[in-house]
N, C-alpha and C positions, 0 to 999 in steps of 0.2 A: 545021431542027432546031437546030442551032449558032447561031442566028438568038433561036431561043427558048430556051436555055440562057443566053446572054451578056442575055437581057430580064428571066429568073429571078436571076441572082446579079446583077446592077446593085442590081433592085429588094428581092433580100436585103442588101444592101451599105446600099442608102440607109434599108431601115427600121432597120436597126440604130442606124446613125448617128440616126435621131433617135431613137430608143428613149434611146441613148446622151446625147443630149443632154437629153432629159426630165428623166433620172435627175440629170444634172450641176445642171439650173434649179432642183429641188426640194431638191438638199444645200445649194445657196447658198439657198435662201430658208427652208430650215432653220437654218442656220449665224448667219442675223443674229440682231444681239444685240434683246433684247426690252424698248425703253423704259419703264417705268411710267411710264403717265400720273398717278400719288398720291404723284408724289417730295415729300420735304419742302421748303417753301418755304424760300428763300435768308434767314437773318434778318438783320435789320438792324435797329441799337436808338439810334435818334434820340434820344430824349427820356431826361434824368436825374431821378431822386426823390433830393432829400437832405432827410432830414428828423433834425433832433436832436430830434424829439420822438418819433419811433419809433427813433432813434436809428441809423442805418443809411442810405448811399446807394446807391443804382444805376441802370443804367442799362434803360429801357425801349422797346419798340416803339412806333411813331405810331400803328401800326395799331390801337394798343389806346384808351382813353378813360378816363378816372378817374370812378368811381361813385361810391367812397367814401374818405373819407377823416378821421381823425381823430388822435386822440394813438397810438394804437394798433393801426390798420388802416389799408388801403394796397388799395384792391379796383379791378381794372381788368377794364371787359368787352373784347371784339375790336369795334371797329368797325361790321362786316359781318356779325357774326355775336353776337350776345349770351347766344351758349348758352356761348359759351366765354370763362370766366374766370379770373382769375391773383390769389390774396391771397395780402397777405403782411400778418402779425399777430405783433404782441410780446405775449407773454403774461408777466408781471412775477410772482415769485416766488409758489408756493403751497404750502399748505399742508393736509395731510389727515391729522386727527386728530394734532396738533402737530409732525408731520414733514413735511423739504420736500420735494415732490417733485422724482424724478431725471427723466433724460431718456425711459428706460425708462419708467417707468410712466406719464408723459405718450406715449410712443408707446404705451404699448398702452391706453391709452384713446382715443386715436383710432382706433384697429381695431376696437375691441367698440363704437366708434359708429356706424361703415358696418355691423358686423352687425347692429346695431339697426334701418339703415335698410332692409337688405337682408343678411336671413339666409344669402342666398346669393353673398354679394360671395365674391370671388378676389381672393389676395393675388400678388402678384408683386414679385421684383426688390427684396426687402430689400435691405437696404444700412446698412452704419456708414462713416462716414468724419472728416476731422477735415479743417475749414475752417483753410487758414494765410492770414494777410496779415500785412502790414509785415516782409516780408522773411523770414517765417517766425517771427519774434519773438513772431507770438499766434499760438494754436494755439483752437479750440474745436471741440469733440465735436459729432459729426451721424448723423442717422438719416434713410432714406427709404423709400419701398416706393412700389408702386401699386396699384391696388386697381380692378377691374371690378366695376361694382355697377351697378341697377338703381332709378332717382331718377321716380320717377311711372309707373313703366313704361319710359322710356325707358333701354335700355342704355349708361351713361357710365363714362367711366377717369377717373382720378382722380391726381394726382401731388402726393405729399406729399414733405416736407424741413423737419426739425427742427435746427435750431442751439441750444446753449444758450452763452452769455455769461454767466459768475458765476452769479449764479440767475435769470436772466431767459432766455426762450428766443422763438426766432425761428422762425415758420413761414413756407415756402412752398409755396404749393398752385395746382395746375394743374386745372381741371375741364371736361373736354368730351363732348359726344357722341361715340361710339364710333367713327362713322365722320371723326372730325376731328381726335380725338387724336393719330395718328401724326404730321400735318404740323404738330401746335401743341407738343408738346412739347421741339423745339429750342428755342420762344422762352424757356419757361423755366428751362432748362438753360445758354442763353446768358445770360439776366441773370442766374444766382447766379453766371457767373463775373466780372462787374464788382459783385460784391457787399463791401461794405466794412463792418462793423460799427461800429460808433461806444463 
């Protein structure tokens, strides 16, 4: 009988223990931390644009490839992927019914243009800000926003950035499918900061 007492509390002793340690293996493999595998890719911008004919230099990714180019356009796809692209365009002073326009009314015509294409775009993440270079000595006025719209059907974001210089102004646009956007939009956030106006 003491025989079989001392066989019952062993065997209450050792389920415990592993009861006890179950519990301890599932808080530690609770406890780790949770990788994303969709981190943004490390950027790194090889390649420089200087152009005095758009007036502006900077500095770009290899991974990307020049489509187009001209006095006033600057269009680069990705490599690997040609849904995702990066323009940058001068647009040289305008006029509407003999007044210039500001920077304002040049951004909100580019918003009533995605609602054009897609009554249902979402706007996010406005923004003003003022571009400094040369030490801070030049100062110019900026706008941005992004914008979720839908291009053929297909769900794309969209990352807009307005500079204006005197009366000329500078755009930079980011465009990707949805699922690509998060890891592509440090590349363009990294080149406007080697951005130099001319």
């Amino acid at each position: 009988m003491q025989n079989k007492n001392k066989i019952i509390i062993a065997g209450g002793v050792l389920l415990f223990l592993l009861i006890a340690l179950l519990i301890i293996f599932s808080l530690k493999k609770i406890s780790r931390p949770v990788v994303s595998t969709n981190s943004p890719q490390k950027v790194v911008l090889e390649e420089k644009l200087d152009s005095s004919d758009i007036g502006l230099s900077l500095d770009y990714s290899k991974g990307f490839k020049i489509v187009a180019k001209d006095n006033e356009n600057f269009s680069l796809a990705e490599e690997n992927n040609s849904a995702v692209k990066i323009n940058i365009q001068k647009i040289k002073s305008q006029n509407v019914n003999g007044k210039a326009i500001d920077i304002y009314t040049l951004f909100d015509n580019f918003k009533k243009s995605f609602l054009k294409i897609d009554k249902d775009s979402k706007f996010f993440n406005e923004t003003k800000f003022i571009k400094n270079q040369n030490n801070n000595t030049e100062k110019f006025p900026g706008m941005g926003f992004e914008v979720q719209y839908k291009l053929n059907g297909v769900a794309t974001k969209y990352f807009l950035a307005v500079i204006q210089k005197g009366s000329d102004f500078y755009v930079f646009s980011l465009s990707a499918p949805l699922s690509d956007y998060p890891n592509k939009i440090g590349i363009i956030t990294s080149m406007l900061g080697t951005l130099n106006l001319k």
